[in-house]
C-alpha positions as CSV (number, residue, x, y, z in Angstrom):
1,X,46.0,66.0,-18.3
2,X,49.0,68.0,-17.7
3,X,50.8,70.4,-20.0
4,X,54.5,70.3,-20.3
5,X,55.4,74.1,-19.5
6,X,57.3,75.9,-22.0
7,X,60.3,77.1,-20.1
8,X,62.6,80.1,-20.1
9,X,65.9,79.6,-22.5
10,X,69.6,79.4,-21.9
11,X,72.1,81.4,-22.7
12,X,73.5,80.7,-25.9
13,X,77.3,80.3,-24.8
14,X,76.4,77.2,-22.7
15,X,75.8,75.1,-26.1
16,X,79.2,74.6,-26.4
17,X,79.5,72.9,-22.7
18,X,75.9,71.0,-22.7
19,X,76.2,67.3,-22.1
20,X,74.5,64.5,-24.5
21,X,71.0,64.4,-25.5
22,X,69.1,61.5,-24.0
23,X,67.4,59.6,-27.0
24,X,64.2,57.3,-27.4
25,X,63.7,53.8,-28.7
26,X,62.9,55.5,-31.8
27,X,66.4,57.4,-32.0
28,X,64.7,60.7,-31.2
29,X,65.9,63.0,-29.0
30,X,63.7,62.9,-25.7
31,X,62.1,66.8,-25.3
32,X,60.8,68.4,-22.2
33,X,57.5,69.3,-24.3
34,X,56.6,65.7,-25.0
35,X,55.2,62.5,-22.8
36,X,56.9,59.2,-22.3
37,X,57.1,56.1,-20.7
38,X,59.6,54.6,-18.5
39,X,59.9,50.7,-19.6
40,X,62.5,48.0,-19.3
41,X,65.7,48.0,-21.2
42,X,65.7,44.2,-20.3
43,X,62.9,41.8,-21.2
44,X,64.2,38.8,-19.3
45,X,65.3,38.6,-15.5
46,X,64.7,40.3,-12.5
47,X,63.6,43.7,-14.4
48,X,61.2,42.0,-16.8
49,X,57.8,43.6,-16.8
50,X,56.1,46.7,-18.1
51,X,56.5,50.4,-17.6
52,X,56.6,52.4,-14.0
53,X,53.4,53.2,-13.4
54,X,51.7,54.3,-9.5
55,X,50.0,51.8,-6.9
56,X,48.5,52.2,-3.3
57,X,49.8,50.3,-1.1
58,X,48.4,47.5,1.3
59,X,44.2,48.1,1.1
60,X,44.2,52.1,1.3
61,X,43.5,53.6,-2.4
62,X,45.9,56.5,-1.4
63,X,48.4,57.2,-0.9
64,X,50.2,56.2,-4.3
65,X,53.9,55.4,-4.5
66,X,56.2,55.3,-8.0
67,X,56.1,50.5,-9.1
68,X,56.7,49.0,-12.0
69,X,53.8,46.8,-13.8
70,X,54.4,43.5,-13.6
71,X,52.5,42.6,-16.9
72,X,54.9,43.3,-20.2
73,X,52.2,44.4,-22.3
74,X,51.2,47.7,-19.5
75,X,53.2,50.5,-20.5
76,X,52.9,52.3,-17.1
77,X,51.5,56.4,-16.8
78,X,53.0,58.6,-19.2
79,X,55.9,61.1,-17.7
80,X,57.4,64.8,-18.3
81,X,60.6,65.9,-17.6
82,X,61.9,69.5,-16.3
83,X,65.8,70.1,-15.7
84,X,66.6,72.7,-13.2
85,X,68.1,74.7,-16.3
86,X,65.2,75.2,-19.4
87,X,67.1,74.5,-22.4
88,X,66.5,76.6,-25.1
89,X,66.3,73.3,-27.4
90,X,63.9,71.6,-25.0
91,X,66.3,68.8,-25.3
92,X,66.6,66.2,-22.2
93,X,70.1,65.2,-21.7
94,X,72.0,63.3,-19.2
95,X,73.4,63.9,-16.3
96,X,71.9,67.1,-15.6
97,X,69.3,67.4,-12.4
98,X,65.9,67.7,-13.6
99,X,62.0,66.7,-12.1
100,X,60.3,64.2,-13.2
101,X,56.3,64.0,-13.0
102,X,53.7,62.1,-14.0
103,X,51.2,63.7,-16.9
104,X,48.1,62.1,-15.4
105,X,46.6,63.1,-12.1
106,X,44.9,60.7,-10.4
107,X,42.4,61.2,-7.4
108,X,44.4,61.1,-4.1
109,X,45.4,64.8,-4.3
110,X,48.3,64.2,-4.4
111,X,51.8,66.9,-6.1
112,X,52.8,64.7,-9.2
113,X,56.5,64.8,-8.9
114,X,58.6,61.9,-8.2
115,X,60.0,62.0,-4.2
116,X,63.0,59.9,-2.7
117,X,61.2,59.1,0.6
118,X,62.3,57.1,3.5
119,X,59.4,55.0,3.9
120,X,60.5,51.5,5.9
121,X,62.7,53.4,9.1
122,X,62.8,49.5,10.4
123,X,65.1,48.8,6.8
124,X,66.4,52.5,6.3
125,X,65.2,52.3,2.5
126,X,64.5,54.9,0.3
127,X,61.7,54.9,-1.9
128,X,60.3,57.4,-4.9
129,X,57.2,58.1,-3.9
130,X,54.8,60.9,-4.9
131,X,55.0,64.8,-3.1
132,X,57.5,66.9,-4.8
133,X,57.2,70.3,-6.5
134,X,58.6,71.3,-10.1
135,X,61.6,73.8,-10.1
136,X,62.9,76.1,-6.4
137,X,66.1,73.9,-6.4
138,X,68.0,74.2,-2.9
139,X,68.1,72.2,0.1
140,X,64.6,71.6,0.8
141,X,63.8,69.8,-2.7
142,X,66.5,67.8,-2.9
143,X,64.3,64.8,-3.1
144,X,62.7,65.8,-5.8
145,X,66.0,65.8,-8.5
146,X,67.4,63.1,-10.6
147,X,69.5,62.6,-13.4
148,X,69.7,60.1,-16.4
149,X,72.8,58.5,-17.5
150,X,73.5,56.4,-20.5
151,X,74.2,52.6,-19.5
152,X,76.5,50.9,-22.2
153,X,78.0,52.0,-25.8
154,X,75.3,50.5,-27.8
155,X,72.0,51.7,-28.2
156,X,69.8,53.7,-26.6
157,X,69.7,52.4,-22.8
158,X,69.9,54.4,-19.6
159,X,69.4,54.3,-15.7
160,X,67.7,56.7,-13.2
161,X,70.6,58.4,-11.1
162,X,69.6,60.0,-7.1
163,X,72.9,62.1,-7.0
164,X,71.0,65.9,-7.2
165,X,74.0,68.6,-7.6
166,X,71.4,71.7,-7.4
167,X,72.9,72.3,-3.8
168,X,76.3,72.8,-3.5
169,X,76.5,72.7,0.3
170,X,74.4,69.1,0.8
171,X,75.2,66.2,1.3
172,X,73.9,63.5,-1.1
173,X,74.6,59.7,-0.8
174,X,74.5,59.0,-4.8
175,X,72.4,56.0,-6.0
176,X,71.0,53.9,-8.4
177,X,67.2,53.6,-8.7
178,X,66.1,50.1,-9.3
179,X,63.2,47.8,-8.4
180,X,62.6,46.3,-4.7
181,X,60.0,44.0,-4.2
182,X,58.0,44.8,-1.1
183,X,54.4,43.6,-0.5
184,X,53.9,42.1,-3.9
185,X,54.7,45.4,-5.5
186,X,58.1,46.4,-7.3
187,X,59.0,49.5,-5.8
188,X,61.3,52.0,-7.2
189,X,63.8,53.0,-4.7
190,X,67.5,53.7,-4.6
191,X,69.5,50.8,-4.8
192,X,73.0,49.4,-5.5
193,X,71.5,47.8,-8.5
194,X,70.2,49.9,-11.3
195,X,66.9,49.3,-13.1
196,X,68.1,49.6,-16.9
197,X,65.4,51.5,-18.9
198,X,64.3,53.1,-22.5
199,X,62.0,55.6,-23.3
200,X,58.9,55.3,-25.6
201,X,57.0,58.6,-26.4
202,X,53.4,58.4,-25.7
């Protein structure tokens, strides 16, 4: 199991300037030194399931890519998050770049930390996969940065943003991540349509 890395502070005049806290189900603010899961804001349509968990693809255990579980009751793999700038609080909030990675290592060997990957050239879509490092934000991890944003003016509920702004020089075609089916999995991959989420600690 992995533990969240206690990270350097910020200065103290950026308080005044930081953006909102991102908050759980249970009204909590959601910290870079705990573990959550990623589940549905929506229990009925197209996004009803469980949590985003990891899955091989075709009959190869490995490599795995980022799904959501298609049974409710699953709550997916438990998940850290690490913005590009430690806050001193150790408060996640939105629309800032940060990492995200998941706590529990399995056994292909594989880095932890979500990836936008092209992985179907014949369709040109981008999937998160597995592969990317924490922290070194520049040009050559900027598939490895995402944001949060709040969806709505009541409750809790957010969506997973690809729009990384650690590179000022870059260019970034901003997305959504939702859910695409592909081989009887649901994939997460950037998308018009976002994929409406909450988080639970674990």
């Amino acid at each position: 199991m992995i533990t969240p890395k206690v990270q350097r502070e910020e200065p103290a005049a950026a308080e005044s300037v930081q953006p909102a806290a991102v908050f759980g189900v249970d009204g909590k603010e959601v910290r870079t030194d705990l573990f959550y899961y990623i589940r549905p804001a929506n229990n009925r349509g197209k996004d009803r399931g469980g949590g985003l968990g990891l899955r091989s693809i075709g009959n190869d255990s490995c490599p795995l890519v980022v799904i959501q579980e298609t049974i409710e009751l699953r709550d997916g793999l438990p998940l850290t998050f690490s913005p590009a700038v430690a806050p001193k609080d150790n408060v996640v909030r939105v629309s800032t770049d940060l990492n995200i990675q998941v706590a529990f290592p399995d056994t292909c060997n594989q880095p932890t930390v979500w990836r936008v990957d092209v992985s179907d050239k014949s369709k040109g879509r981008k999937f998160v996969n597995l592969g990317g490092v924490i922290g070194n934000p520049g040009p050559e991890t900027l598939g490895n940065w995402f944001k949060i944003e709040k969806v709505g003016d009541h409750g809790n509920k957010y969506k997973l943003v690809y729009c990384p702004t650690i590179c000022s020089y870059c260019k970034v075609n901003c997305k959504n991540l939702g859910i695409v089916y592909q081989n009887g999995l649901r994939r997460l991959a950037l998308s018009h349509r976002p994929f409406k989420i909450i988080f639970t600690q674990a």
